[in-house]
C-alpha positions as CSV (number, residue, x, y, z in Angstrom):
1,X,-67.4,232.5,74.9
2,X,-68.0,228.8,75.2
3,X,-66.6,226.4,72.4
4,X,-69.6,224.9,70.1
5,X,-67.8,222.0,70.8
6,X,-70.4,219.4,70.6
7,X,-72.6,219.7,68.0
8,X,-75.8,221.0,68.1
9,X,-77.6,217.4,66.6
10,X,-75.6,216.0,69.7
11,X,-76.7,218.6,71.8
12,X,-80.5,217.9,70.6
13,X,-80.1,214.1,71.0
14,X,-79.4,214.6,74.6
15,X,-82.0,217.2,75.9
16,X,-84.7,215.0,74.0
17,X,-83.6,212.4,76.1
18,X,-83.7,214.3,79.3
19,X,-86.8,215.1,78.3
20,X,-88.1,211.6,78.5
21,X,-86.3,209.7,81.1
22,X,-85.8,210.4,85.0
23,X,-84.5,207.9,85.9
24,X,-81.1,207.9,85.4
25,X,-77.5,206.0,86.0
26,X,-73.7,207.1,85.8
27,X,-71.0,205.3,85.5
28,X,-67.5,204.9,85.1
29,X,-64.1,203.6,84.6
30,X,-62.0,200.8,86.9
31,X,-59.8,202.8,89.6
32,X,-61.7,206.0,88.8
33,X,-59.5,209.0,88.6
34,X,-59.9,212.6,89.4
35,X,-61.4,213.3,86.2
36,X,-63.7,210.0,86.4
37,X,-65.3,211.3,89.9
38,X,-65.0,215.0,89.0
39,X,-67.3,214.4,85.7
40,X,-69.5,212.1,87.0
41,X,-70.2,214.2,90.3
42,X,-70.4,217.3,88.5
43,X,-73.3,216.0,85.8
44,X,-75.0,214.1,89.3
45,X,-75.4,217.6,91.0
46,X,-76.4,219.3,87.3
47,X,-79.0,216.2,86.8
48,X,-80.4,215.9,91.0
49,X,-80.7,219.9,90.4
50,X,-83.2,219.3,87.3
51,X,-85.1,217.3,89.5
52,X,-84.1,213.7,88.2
53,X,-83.6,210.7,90.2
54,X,-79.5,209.9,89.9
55,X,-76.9,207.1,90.9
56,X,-73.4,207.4,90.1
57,X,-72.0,203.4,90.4
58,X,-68.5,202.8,90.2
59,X,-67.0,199.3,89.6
60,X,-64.4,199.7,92.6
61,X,-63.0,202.4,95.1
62,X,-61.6,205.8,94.5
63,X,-58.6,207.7,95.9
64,X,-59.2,209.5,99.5
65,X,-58.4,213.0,98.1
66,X,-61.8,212.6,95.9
67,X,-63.8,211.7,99.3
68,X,-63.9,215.6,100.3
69,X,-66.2,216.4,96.7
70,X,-69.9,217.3,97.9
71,X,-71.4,213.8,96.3
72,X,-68.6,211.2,96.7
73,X,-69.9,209.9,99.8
74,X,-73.3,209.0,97.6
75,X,-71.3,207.2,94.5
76,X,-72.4,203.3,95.0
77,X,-69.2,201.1,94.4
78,X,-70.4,198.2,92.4
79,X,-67.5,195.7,93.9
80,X,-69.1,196.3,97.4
81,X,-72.7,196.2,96.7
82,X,-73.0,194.6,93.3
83,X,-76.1,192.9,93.6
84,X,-78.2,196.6,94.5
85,X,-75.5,198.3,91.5
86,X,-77.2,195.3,89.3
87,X,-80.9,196.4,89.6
88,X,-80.4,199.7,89.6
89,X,-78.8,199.7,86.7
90,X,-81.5,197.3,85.4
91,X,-83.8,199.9,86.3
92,X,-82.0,202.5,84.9
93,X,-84.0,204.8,81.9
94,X,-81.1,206.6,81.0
95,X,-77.4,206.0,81.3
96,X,-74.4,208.0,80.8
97,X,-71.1,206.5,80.4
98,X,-68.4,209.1,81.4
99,X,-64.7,209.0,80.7
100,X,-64.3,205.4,79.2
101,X,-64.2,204.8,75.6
102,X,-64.9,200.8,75.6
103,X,-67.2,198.8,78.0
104,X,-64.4,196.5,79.4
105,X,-63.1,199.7,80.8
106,X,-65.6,199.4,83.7
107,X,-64.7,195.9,84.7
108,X,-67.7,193.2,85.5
109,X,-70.4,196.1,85.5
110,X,-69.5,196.2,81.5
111,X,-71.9,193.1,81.1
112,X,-74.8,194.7,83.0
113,X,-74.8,197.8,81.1
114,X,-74.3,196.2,77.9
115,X,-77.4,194.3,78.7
116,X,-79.4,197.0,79.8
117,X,-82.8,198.7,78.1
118,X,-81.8,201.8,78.7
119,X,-80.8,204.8,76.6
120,X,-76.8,205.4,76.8
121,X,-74.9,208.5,76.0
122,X,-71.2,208.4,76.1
123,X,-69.3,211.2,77.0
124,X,-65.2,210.7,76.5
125,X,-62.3,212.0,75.8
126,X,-60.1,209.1,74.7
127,X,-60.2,208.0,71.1
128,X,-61.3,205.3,68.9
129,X,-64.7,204.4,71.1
130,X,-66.9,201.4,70.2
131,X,-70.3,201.6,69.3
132,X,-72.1,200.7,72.5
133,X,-73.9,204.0,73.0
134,X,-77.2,205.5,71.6
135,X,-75.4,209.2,71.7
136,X,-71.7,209.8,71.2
137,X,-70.1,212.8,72.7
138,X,-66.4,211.9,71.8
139,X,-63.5,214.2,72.0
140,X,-60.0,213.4,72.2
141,X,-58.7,216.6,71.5
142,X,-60.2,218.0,74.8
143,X,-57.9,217.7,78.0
144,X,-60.6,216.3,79.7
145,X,-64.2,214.4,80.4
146,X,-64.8,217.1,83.4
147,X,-64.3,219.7,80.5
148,X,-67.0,218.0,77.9
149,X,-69.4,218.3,81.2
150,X,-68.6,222.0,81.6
151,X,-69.5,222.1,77.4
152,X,-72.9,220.2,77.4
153,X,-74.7,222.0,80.7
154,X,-73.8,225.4,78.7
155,X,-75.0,224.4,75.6
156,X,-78.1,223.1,77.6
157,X,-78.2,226.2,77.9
158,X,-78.4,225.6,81.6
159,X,-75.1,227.1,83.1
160,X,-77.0,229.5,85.6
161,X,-78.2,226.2,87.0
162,X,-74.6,224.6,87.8
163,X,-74.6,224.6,91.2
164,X,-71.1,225.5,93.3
165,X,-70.5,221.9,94.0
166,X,-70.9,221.1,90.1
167,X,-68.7,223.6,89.6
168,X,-66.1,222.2,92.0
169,X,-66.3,219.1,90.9
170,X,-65.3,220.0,86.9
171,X,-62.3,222.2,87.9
172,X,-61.1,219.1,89.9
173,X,-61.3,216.8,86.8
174,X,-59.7,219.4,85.2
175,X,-57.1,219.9,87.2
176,X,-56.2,216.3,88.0
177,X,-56.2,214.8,84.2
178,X,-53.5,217.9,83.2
179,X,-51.6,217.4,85.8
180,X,-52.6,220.6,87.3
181,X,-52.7,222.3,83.9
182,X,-49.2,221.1,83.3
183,X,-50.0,218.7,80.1
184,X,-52.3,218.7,77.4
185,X,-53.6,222.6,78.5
186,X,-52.5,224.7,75.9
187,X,-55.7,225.5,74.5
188,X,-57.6,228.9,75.6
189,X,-60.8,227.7,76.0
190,X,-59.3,225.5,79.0
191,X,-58.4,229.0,80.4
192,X,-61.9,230.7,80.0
193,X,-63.7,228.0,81.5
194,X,-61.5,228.2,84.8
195,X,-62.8,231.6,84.6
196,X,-66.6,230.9,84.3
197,X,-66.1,228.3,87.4
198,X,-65.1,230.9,89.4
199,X,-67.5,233.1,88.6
200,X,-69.4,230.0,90.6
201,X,-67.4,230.5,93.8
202,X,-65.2,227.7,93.6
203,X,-61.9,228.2,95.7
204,X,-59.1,227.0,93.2
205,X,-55.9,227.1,95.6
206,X,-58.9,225.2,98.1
207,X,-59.2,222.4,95.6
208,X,-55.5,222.1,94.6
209,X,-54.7,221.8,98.5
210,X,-57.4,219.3,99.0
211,X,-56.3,217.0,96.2
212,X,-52.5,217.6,96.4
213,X,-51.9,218.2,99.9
214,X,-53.4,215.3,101.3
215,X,-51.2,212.6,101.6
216,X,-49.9,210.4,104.1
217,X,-46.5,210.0,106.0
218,X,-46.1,206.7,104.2
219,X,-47.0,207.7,100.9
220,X,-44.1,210.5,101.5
221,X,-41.8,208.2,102.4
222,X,-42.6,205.3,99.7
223,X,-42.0,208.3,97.4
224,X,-38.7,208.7,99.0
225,X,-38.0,204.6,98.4
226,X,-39.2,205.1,94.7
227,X,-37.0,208.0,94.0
228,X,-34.2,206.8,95.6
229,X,-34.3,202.7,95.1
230,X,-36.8,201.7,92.4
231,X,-36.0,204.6,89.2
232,X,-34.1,203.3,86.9
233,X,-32.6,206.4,84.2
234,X,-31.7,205.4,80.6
235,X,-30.3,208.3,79.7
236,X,-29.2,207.3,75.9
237,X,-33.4,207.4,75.2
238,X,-33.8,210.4,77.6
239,X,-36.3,207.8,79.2
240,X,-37.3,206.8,82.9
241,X,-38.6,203.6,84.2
242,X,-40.1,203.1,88.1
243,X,-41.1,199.4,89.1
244,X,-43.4,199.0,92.2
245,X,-44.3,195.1,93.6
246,X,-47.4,194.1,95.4
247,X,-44.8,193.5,98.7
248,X,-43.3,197.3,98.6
249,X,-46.5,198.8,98.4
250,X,-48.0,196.8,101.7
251,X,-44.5,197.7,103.3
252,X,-45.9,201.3,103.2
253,X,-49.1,200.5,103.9
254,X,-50.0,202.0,100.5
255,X,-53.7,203.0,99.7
256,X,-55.8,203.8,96.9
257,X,-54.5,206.6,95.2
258,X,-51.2,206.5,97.0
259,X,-49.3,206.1,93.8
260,X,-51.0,208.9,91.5
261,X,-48.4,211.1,90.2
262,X,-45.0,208.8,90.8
263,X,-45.4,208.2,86.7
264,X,-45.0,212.5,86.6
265,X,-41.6,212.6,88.7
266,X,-39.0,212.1,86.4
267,X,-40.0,214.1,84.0
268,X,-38.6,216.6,86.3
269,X,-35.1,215.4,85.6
270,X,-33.2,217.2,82.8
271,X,-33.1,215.9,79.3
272,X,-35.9,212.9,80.4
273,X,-38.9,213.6,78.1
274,X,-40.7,209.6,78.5
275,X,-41.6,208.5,81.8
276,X,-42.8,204.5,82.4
277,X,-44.4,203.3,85.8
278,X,-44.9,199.4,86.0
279,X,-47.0,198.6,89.1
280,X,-48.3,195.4,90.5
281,X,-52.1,195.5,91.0
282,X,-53.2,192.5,92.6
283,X,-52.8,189.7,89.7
284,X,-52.0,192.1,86.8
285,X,-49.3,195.3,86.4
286,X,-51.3,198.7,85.9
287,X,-49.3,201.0,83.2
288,X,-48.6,204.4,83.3
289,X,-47.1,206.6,80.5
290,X,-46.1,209.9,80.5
291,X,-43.9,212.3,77.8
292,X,-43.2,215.4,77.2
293,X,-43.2,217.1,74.0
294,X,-44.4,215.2,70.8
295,X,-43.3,211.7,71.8
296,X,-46.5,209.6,71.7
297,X,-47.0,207.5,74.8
298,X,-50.4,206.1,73.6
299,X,-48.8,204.7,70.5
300,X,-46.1,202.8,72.5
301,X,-48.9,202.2,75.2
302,X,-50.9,200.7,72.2
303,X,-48.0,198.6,71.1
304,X,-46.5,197.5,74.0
305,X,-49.8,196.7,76.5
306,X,-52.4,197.0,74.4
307,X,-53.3,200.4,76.0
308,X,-53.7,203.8,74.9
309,X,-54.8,207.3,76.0
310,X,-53.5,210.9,75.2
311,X,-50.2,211.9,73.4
312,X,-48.6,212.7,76.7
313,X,-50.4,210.7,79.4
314,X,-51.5,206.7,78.6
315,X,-52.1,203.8,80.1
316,X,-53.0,200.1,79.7
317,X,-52.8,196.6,82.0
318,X,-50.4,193.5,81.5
319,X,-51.5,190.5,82.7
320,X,-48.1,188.5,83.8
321,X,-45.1,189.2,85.5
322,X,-43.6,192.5,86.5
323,X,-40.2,191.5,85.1
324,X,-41.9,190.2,82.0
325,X,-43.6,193.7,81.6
326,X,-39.6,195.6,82.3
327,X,-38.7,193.2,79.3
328,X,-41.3,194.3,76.8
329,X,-40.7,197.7,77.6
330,X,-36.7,197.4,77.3
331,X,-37.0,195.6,73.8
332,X,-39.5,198.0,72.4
333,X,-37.5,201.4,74.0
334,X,-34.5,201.0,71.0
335,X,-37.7,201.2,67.9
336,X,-38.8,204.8,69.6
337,X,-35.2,206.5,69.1
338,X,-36.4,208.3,66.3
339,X,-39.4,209.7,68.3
340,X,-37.2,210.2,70.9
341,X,-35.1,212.9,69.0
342,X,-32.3,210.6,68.9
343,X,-30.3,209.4,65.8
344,X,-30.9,206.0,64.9
């Protein structure tokens, strides 16, 4: 049985303004993810199928292994075209703003949206979200945006009209922010919906092969470079750090997406239960966190880089140096031997 997750005042707030408006705009976060495109996608087909007029806009492009989702070649990239993104969102009745809990989170479109007429309704999974929104759906115990989607079309009460492609779409956010159900998807209900989206016809092993089984010969051999040059193992804070310049990823002709999953690896290696990867993104380092266990990567995300995120998968952005970001993360390691299990 589905979770009443979202409450039913929620629930009323948002068919009451389905009701009303037609119109309608998605949008969401900077380098959208798998669960960024899977949610948004997922409520587009849901929305285009109850007959409204939809646009999902994205501030900037989106991994190849998304591109194969029924939808994604429709999703407007606002860096590309941002003068059309503009009006339409100025245009825009209605808009929902998925997997982002704070409007800087979608780059230069944040100002646009801000200013816009329209109804918002936030949908989320990361905590502490400002009050931007008309409706709040926020829910940072669930695994996943895709999942809150799956949640609100049922208590619609409109999951006989989730299309296949809907369908596909949510199991792929799913999938992707759990690391194929390998973090932060303990809980049941995570287990029952997989059920219900194949009752839809979805093709999990399908999906799992299209997203995971994609890459290129450079990626593979970048990875191979990474593993073998670039991971650095501090084993007295069971803790792994991988760097990555601007340089070595053009000498592998690395694309979008190339890099998803690198900050996973070495929590494969015995005994490492914290996993940093410090990456240069054009002018500024993108951070990824990931632990195992109860160690809180959000909290040293928070602290470090002014990010944040889950318990076991964060992130955040440094604007200097890459060697000035290894040197924050070095000094504040010793403070988390506590969380780390290790005696102080």
């Amino acid at each position: 049985m589905i979770s009443k997750l979202i409450s039913a005042a929620r629930i009323s707030e948002v068919q009451e303004l389905l009701n009303q408006y037609e119109k309608i705009v998605i949008v969401t976060h900077v380098s959208p993810d798998g669960d960024a495109i899977g949610s948004s996608l997922a409520l587009y087909h849901y929305l285009i199928d109850s007959g409204n007029d939809v646009t999902v806009i994205v501030p900037n492009s989106f991994p190849d292994f998304l591109s194969w989702l029924n939808g994604a070649k429709d999703i407007l990239i606002f860096e590309k075209y941002p003068d059309f993104a503009q009006r339409l969102i100025d245009e825009a009745e209605l808009i929902f703003c998925l997997d982002f809990n704070i409007p800087k989170r979608i780059g230069a479109m944040a100002s646009f949206v801000e200013a816009s007429d329209a109804k918002k309704i936030l949908i989320d999974h990361h905590p502490y979200p400002t009050d931007f929104c008309d409706v709040v759906i926020s829910h940072p115990e669930i695994s996943s945006t895709s999942e809150l989607i799956f949640n609100l079309i049922c208590r619609l009460g409109d999951f006989e009209l989730m299309s296949k492609d809907s369908a596909e779409a949510i199991y792929t956010g799913m999938m992707t922010d759990t690391g194929a159900f390998t973090y932060n998807s303990n809980s049941a209900q995570i287990y029952y919906i997989i059920g219900e989206l194949l009752k839809k016809g979805i093709d999990k092993d399908r999906i799992y092969s299209n997203v995971y089984h994609s890459y290129s010969i450079d990626r593979y051999r970048m990875l191979g470079y990474v593993l073998s040059e670039k991971m650095k193992v501090y084993p007295e804070f069971k803790t792994a750090l991988i760097t990555l310049t601007n340089e070595e990823q053009q000498r592998y002709n690395a694309k979008k997406g190339d890099t998803e999953g690198f900050a996973n690896l070495p929590l494969n290696i015995k005994d490492i239960i914290f996993s940093v990867f410090l990456r240069e993104d054009g002018n500024m380092i993108k951070i990824s966190l990931r632990s195992q266990g109860t160690f809180p990567a959000n909290k040293f995300s928070a602290e470090c880089f002014n990010g944040g995120g889950h318990l076991n998968a964060a992130g955040g952005e440094f604007y200097g140096s890459l060697n000035e970001a290894v040197e924050i993360f070095e000094k504040k390691l010793p403070e988390y031997k506590s969380l780390l299990g290790l005696n102080n």
